[in-house]
TORDRENKE-507434 format. One record per residue (C-alpha): x, y, z. Coordinates in steps of 0.02 Angstrom, whole numbers, plus 50000, padded with zeros to 5 digits. Layout:
REM residues N
XYZ/...
This chain:
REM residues 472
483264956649224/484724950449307/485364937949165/486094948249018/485574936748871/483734935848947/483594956148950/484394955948730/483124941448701/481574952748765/482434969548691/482594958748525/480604953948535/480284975048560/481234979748405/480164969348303/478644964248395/477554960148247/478544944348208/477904930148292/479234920848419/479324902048492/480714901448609/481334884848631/482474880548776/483284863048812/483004861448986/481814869549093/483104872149222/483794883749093/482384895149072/482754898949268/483274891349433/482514906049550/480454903049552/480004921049553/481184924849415/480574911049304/478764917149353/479264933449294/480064929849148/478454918349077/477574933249098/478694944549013/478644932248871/476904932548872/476504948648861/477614947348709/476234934348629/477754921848627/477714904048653/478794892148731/479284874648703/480434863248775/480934843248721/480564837048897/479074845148963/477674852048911/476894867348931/474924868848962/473724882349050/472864870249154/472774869649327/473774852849340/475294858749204/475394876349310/475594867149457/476894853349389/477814867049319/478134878449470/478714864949569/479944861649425/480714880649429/480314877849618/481674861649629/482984870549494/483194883549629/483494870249776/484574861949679/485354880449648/485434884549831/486064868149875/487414870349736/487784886549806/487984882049994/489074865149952/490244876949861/490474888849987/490594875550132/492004869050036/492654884450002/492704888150200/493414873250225/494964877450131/495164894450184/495084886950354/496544875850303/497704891150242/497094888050055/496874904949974/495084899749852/494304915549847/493834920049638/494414940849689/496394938549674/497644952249735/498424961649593/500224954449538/499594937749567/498784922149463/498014904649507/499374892049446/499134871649482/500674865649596/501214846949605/499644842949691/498494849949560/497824862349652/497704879849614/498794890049712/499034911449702/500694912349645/501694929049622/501824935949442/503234949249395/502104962349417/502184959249585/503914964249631/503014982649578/501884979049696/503114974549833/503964990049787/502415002149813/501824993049988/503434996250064/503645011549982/502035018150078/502565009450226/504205017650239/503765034850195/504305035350030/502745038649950/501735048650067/500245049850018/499065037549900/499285050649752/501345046649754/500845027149744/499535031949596/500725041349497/502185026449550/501085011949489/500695022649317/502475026549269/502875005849273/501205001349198/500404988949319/498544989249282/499034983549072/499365004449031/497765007049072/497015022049191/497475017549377/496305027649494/496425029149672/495115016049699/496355004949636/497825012049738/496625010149881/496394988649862/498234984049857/498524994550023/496924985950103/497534967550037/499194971950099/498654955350229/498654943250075/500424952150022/501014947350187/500394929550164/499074929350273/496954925650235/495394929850316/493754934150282/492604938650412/490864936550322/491204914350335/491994919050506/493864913950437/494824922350579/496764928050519/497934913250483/499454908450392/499094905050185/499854893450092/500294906049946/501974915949945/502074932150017/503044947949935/503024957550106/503464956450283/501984955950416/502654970750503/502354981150330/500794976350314/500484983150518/501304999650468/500194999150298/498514998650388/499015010450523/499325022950377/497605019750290/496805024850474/497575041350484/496995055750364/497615054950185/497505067550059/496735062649886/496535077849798/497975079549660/498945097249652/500195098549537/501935101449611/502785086949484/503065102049359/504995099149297/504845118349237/504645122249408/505225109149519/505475122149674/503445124649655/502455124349842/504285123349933/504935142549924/503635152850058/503295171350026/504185179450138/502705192050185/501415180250214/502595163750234/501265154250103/501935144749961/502335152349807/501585147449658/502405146149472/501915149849283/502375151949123/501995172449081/501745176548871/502585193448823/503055200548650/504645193348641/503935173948690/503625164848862/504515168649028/504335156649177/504195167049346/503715162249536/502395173049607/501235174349783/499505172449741/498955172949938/497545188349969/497985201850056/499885199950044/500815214050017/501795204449884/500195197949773/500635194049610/502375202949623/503335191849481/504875184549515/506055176549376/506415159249394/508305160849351/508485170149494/507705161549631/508535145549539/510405152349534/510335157449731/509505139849780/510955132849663/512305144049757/511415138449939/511835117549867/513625121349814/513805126150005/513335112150055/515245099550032/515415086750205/517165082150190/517675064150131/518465061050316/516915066650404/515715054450299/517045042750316/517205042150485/515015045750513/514975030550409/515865019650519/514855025950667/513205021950609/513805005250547/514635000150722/512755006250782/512064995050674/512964979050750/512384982550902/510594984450874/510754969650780/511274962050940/509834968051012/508574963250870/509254944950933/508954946951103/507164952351062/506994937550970/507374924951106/506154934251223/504754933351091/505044916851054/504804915051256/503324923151225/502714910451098/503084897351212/502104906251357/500484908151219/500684888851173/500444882751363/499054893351400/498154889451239/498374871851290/497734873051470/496194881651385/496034863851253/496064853551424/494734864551511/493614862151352/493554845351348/493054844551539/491824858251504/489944854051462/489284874151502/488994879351301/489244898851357/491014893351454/491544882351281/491304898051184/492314909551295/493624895051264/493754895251082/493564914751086/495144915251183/495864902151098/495804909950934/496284926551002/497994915351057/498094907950893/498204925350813/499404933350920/500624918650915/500474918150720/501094935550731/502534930950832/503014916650757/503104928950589/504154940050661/505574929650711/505544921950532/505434936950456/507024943150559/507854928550521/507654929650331/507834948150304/509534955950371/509894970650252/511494975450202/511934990050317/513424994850181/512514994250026/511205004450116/512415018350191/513445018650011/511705023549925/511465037250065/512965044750088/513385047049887/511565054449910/512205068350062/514115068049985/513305080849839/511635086249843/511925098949710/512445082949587/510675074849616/509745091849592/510815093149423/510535077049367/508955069949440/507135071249355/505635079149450/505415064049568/507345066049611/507275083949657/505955084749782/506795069749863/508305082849894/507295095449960/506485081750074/508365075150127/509375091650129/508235103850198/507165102150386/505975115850352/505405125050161/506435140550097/505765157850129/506015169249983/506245188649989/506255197549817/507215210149855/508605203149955/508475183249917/508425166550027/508225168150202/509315157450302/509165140250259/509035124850380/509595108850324/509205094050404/510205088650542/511525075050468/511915088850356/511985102150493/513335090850592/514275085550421/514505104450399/514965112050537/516715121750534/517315110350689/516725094550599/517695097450455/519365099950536/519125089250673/519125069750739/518045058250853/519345050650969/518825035351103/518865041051287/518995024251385/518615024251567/517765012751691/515965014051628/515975011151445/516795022851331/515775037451231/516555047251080/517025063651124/517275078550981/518885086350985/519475099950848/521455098150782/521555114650883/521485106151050/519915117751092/518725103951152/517065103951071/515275097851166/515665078251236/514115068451156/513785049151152/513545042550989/
């Protein structure tokens, strides 16, 4: 039975089927608006010895009632269907409009009434988490649907309860609505611009869905440990597999130790203490001091950089605005060869095209506005890096789990191999870090060499020995 109350009526008759039962309704449309249903149902209730009765119509086992009362259940399921379609006509209609109708809202948002009292998705607070995890995917920060999972848990989106990757997995597929865009493909709504606000850029939500096609990992390991935050990022140094890490029981109480657990290594199970593996990874951060006049000066490099692809950004915006202009005049040319056009197949190549027009220039026309509103604060930005790479050792101190495996991700290019006899192997760090410490770096200066073509920085040390020439 597909109506709940139907299937505890009939379970109610079974508990106690020696009672006898009249089941009254007030409507026959309420007994059931689908004829085979209602068919069924009678002779469920039959079978039960039950009897029916309702105040305007009566129910008889001749040949003429039978008849007059299956065209009855017959017309409550027109009028159903009819019900049905007139909803979802006007449904289309304003999804066709850029009204956002659908009952299935996007997490982080709710159905308010605006001025015009009409429901519109408007963004609760729980959306700015939402924002937060859609371009955190997008950028890299979380990499894989797991790090989202275990982002969205610690700030309690889904009302503290359970949030399981099948939940992860609709906000990065709605990331569309996010961007405030609709469609929906099964009324043949083709992508358009939605009233509702948006909490992300379109380009996030192109960089969102490229993600979600290539292969993501699911399964859950657990490297989050804080006992053993270096966990899966220090290689054996026989078989150059990640170590593993455990807490050992002895006499004298519990001992945490690093071990290889990869068959057939040489070093299987040969225990390593965790205070030593994490003093020498201590000593290798402590190493690790860019000078104040090398930041500094890197600072203002990347910064003059950023002006002038900012300069650029604009120029790309005047030529896709071109662009937009170009997609307007050929979607009109195509409106004027429709209405000339009486060929059914040639009006639907048309509208095919025209749409297709209609959907690129909507992109467009997003990305200008969306470079227009959001111009980032290139200072703010570098402060929060550079007091990141100004002391890594600080951050691995002070920082929780989540913290310390973004310093490994920042400070190092490639995980730490691990002898246990002799230590680290040599470490490589990842190239601003490489250039911030190099012995020429910190003594030297990036002076302007001026010519005819334009000028490029070249690296001279305060011994006068010159150093590679690079542009920057």
């Amino acid at each position: 039975m597909k109506r709940p109350a139907m299937s505890e009526m009939l379970g109610y008759m079974d508990e106690k089927p020696y009672n006898n039962y009249v089941i009254i309704f007030d409507d026959l449309k309420r007994l059931a608006r689908d004829t085979e249903y209602y068919l069924k149902l009678k002779t469920a209730i039959k079978v039960r010895k039950a009897s029916v009765e309702c105040p305007n119509f009566v129910f008889t086992d001749s040949p003429e009632g039978k008849y007059v009362e299956t065209i009855m259940a017959a017309t409550g399921e027109l009028e159903r269907e009819q019900n049905r379609r007139q909803v979802m006509q006007k449904m289309r209609a304003r999804l066709e409009q850029g009204h956002y109708c659908l009952p299935s809202l996007a997490v982080g948002y709710k159905y308010k009434k605006n001025l015009s009292n009409l429901s519109v998705a408007t963004p609760q607070p729980e959306a700015k988490i939402v924002k937060e995890a859609l371009e955190g995917f997008a950028s890299g920060r979380f990499q894989e649907q797991v790090d989202v999972q275990r982002f969205l848990l610690l700030n309690s989106i889904n009302n503290s309860k359970p949030v399981y990757l099948e939940f992860v997995k609709r906000i990065l597929s709605n990331s569309l609505f996010y961007a405030g865009f609709l469609e929906f493909l099964p009324w043949e709504v083709s992508m358009r611009k939605s009233d509702h606000e948006p909490i992300i850029d379109f380009s996030i939500h192109e960089i969102i869905q490229q993600r979600l096609k290539e292969k993501t990992t699911t399964f859950v390991k657990n490297l989050l440990n804080p006992d053993f935050p270096l966990r899966g990022f220090v290689l054996c140094s026989c078989c150059k597999q990640p170590m593993t890490a455990s807490w050992s029981t002895g006499r004298n109480g519990r001992f945490p130790y690093y071990r290889c657990k990869t068959n057939g290594c040489d070093e299987r199970n040969k225990s390593i203490a965790r205070k030593n593996i994490d003093k020498e990874f201590v000593a290798i951060l402590d190493n690790i001091k860019p000078s104040k006049q090398v930041l500094e000066l890197t600072k203002a490099i990347v910064s003059d950089l950023w002006k002038k692809k900012e300069l650029g950004v604009a120029s790309r915006a005047r030529r896709t605005e071109g662009e937009i202009r170009t997609l307007q005049d050929e979607r009109n040319k195509l409106l004027e060869r429709i209405s000339r056009t009486t060929e059914d197949r040639m009006v639907a190549i048309y509208e095919t095209r025209i749409s297709e027009l209609m959907e690129k220039e909507l992109v467009l026309k997003n990305s200008v506005k969306s470079v227009n509103q959001h111009r980032p604060n290139i200072e703010t930005a570098l402060e929060i890096v550079f007091d990141f790479l100004r002391n890594p050792l600080k951050q691995w101190e002070t920082g929780d789990i989540h913290r310390k495996k973004l310093v490994l991700k920042l400070v190092f290019e490639q995980k730490l191999t691990y002898n246990r006899k002799s230590g680290f192997e040599t470490a490589i760090l990842s190239l601003p870090l490489r250039v911030f410490t190099l012995p020429e770096a910190q003594k030297g200066s990036l002076v302007e060499m001026p010519g005819i073509e334009p000028g490029c920085n070249r690296y001279v040390s305060n011994d006068s020995t010159a150093v590679e020439s690079f542009e920057v």
